[in-house]
C-alpha positions as CSV (number, residue, x, y, z in Angstrom):
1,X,17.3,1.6,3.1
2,X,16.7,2.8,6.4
3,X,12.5,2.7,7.1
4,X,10.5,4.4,9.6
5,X,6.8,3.2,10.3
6,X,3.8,4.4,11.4
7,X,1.2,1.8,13.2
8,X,2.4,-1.4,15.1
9,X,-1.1,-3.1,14.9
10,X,-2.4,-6.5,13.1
11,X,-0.9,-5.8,9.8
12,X,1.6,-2.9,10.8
13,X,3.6,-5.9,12.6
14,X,3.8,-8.5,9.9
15,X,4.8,-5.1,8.0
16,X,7.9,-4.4,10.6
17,X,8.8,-8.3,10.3
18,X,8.9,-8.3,6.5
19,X,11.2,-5.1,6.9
20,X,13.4,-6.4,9.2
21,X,13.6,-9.4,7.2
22,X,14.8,-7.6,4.4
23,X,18.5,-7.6,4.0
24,X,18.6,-4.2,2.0
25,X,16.4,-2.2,5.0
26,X,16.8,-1.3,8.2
27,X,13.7,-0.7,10.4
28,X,15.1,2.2,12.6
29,X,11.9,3.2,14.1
30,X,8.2,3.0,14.9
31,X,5.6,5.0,16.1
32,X,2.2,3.7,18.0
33,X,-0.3,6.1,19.3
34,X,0.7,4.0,22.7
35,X,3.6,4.8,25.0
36,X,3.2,1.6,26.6
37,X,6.8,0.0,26.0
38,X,8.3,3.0,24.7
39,X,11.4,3.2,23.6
40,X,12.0,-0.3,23.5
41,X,12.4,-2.5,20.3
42,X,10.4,-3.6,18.1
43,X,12.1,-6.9,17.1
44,X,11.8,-7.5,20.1
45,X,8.6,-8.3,20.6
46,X,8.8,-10.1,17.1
47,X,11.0,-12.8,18.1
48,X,13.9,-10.7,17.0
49,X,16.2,-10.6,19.9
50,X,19.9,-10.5,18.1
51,X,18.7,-8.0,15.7
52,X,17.9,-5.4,17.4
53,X,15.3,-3.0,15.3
54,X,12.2,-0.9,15.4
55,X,12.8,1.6,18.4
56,X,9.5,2.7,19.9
57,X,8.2,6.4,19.8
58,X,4.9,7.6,20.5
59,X,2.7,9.5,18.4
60,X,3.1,12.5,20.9
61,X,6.9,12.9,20.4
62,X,6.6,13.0,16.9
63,X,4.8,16.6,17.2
64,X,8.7,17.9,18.0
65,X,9.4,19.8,14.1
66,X,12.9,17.9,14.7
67,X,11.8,14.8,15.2
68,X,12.4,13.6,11.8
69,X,16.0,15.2,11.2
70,X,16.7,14.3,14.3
71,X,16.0,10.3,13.6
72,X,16.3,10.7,9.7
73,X,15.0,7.8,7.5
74,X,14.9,7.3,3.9
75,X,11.1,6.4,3.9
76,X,8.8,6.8,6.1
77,X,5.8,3.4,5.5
78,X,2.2,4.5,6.6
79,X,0.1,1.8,8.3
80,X,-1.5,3.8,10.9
81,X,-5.1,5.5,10.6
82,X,-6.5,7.9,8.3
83,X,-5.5,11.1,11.0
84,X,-1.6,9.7,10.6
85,X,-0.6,11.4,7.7
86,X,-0.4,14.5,9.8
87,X,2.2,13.3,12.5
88,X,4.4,13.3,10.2
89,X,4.0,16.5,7.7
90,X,7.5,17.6,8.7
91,X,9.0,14.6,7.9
92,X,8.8,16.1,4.1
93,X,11.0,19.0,5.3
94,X,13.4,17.0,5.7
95,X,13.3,15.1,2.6
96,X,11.9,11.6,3.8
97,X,10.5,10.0,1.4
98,X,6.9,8.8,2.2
99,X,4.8,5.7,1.1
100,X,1.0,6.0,2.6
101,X,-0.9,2.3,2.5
102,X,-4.0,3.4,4.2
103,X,-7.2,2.0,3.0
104,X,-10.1,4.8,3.2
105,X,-9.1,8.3,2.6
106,X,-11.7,11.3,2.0
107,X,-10.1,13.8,-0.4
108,X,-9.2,16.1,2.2
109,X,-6.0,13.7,3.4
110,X,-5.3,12.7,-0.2
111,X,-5.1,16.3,-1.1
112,X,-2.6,16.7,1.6
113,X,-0.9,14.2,0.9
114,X,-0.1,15.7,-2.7
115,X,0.7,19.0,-1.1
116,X,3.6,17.2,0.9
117,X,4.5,15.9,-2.5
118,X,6.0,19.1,-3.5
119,X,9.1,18.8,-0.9
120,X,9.4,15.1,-1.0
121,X,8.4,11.9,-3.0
122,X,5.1,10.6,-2.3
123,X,3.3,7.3,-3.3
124,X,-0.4,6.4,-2.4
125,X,-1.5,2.8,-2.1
126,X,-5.1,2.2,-0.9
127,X,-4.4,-1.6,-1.3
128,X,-0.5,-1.6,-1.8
129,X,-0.2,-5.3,-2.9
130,X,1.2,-6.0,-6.2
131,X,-1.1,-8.1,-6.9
132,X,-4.1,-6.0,-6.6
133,X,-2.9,-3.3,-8.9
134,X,-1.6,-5.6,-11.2
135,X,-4.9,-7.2,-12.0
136,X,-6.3,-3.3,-12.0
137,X,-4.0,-2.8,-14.6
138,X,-4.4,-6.1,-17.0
139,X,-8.5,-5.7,-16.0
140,X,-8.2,-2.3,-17.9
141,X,-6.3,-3.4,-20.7
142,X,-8.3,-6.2,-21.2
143,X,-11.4,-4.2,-21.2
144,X,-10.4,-2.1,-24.0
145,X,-9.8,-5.6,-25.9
146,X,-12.8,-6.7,-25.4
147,X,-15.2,-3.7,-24.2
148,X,-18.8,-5.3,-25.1
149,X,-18.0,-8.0,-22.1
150,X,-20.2,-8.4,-19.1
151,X,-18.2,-7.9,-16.4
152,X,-18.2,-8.7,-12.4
153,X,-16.3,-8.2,-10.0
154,X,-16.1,-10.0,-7.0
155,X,-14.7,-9.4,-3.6
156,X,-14.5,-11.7,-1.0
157,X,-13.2,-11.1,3.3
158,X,-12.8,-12.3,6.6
159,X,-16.5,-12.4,8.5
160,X,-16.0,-9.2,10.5
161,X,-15.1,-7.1,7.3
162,X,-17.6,-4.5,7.3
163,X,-18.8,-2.5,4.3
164,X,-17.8,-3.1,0.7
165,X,-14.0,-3.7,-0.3
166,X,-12.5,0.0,-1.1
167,X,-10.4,-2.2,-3.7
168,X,-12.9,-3.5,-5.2
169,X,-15.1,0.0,-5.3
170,X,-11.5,1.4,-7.2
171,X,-11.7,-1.2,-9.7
172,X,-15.7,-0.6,-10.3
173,X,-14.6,3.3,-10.9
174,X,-11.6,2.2,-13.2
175,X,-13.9,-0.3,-15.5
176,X,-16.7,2.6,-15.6
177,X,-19.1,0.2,-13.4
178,X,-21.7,0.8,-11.5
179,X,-20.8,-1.1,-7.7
180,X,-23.7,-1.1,-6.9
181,X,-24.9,-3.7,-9.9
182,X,-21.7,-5.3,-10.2
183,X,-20.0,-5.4,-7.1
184,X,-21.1,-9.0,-5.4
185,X,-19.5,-9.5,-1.5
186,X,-18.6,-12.4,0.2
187,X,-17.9,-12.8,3.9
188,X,-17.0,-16.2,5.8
189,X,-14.2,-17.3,7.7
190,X,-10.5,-18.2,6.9
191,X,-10.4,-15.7,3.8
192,X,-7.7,-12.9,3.9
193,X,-8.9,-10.9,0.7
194,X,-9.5,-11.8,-2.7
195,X,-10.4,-9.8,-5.8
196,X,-11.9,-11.6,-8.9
197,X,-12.9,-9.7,-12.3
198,X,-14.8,-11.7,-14.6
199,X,-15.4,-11.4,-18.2
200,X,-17.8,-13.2,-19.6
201,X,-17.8,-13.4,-23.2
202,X,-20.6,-15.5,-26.2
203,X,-18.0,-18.4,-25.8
204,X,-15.3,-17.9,-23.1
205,X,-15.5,-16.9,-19.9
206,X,-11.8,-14.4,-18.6
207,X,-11.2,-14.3,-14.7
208,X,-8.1,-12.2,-13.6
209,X,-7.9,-12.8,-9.6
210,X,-5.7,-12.1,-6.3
211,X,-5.6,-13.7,-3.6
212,X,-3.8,-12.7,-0.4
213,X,-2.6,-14.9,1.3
214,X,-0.8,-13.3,4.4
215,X,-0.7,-9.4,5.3
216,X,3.1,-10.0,4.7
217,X,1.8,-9.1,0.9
218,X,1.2,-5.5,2.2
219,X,4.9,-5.4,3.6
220,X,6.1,-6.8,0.5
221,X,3.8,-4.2,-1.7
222,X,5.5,-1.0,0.6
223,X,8.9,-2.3,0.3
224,X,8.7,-2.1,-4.1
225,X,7.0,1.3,-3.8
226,X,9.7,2.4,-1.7
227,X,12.6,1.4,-3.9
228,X,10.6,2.3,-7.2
229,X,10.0,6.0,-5.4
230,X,13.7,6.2,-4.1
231,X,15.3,8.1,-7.0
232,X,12.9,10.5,-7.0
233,X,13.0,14.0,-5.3
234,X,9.5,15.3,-5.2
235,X,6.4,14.1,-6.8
236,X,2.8,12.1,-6.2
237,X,2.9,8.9,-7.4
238,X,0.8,5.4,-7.1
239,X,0.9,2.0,-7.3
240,X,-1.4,2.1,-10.4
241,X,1.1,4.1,-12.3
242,X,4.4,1.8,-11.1
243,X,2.4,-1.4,-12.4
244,X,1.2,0.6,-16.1
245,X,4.9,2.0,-16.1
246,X,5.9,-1.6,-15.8
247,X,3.5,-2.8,-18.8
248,X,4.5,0.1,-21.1
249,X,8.2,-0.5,-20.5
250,X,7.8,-4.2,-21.1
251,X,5.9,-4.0,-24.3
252,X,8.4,-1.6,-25.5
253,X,11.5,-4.0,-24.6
254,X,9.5,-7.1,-26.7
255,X,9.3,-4.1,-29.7
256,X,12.9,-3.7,-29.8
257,X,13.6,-7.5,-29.4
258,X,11.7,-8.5,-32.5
């Protein structure tokens, strides 16, 4: 799978190394808003000298309507800034798959977004780790089990985080809660990201919880939504639906088994 990205900061480069990593995917390009060092490699300046990959373009070349068919990928990986999305609208003219894993969009760039969907395959990720959407997911299911608990949900970040976590504001809207009363925020050094949802029932207390542990969990999170999404001509998908698609299919399977 051949993989062009978007964004070459903090986590867009432990992104590119999990890429290049990847036996199955070739990181042919990537595109900074810079120009410093352009045209040069990627791997590179990852400690990746005898594997030549990720061939630097700047935002400004990528205005060109052939850019894209002229360096074609399979998927194009979104790690750039919320204004990204529209370097590369004509990368959907050519087919290119695109998987978007920025954090805070306004409805404005997630309605665009859908609007590309209709000439290519689209997933949206705000928080693209498996984990994340998996304990979404379970949190939901296990609500409807057991709807009269109290539940909390707790997000904890690196010092400098600012703001409440847009993760764990999804998960408030998914469990009907209000974040303002049951949203609780932790900030103090050496923590990555971690989501807890507790349940607290009469005599047993439930706690479903990720942990990242490395922004290599974001790489790791684009890479499945790229394969899952590779089949697929045109249409908005998101990592919400994957993981549900994932539960529904396994529950039928243990059907059929017993």
């Amino acid at each position: 799978m051949k993989v062009g990205l978007f964004g070459f900061g903090r986590t867009g480069r432990l992104v590119a190394e999990e890429i290049i990593n990847d036996p199955d995917c070739t990181l042919t390009w990537v595109v900074r808003k810079s120009d410093k060092n352009n045209h040069e490699y990627a791997s590179d300046f990852l400690g990746f000298p005898k594997n030549r990959q990720g061939y630097f373009f700047s935002m400004e070349e990528t205005k060109d309507p052939e850019f894209f068919c002229n360096n074609p990928v399979d998927v194009i990986i979104d790690f750039s800034s919320t204004q990204g999305l529209y370097e590369y609208a004509h990368a959907a003219d050519c087919g290119i798959h695109i998987v978007s894993a920025i954090s805070h969009f306004e409805q404005p760039e997630i309605d665009f977004l859908k609007k590309l969907s209709e000439k290519t395959a689209v997933l949206y990720s705000a928080n693209i780790t498996l984990g994340i959407n998996f304990l979404l997911v379970a949190s939901q299911i296990l609500q409807q089990i057991v709807p009269n608990a109290d539940i909390e949900v707790i997000e904890e970040h690196f010092r400098q985080k600012k703001g409440v976590s847009g993760s764990a504001l999804k998960i408030a809207e998914k469990l009907n809660l209000d974040p303002v009363q049951h949203i609780n925020s932790i900030r103090v050094g050496g923590i990555v990201g971690k989501h807890e949802v507790v349940f607290g029932l009469p005599n047993q207390t439930i706690r479903i919880a990720h942990d990242v542990i490395s922004r290599c969990a974001f790489g790791a999170g684009a890479l499945f939504a790229a394969r899952a999404i590779k089949d697929q001509k045109t249409g908005f998908f998101t990592m919400e639906e994957l993981m549900r698609a994932a539960f529904i299919e396994k529950i039928a399977v243990n059907r059929i088994l017993v």
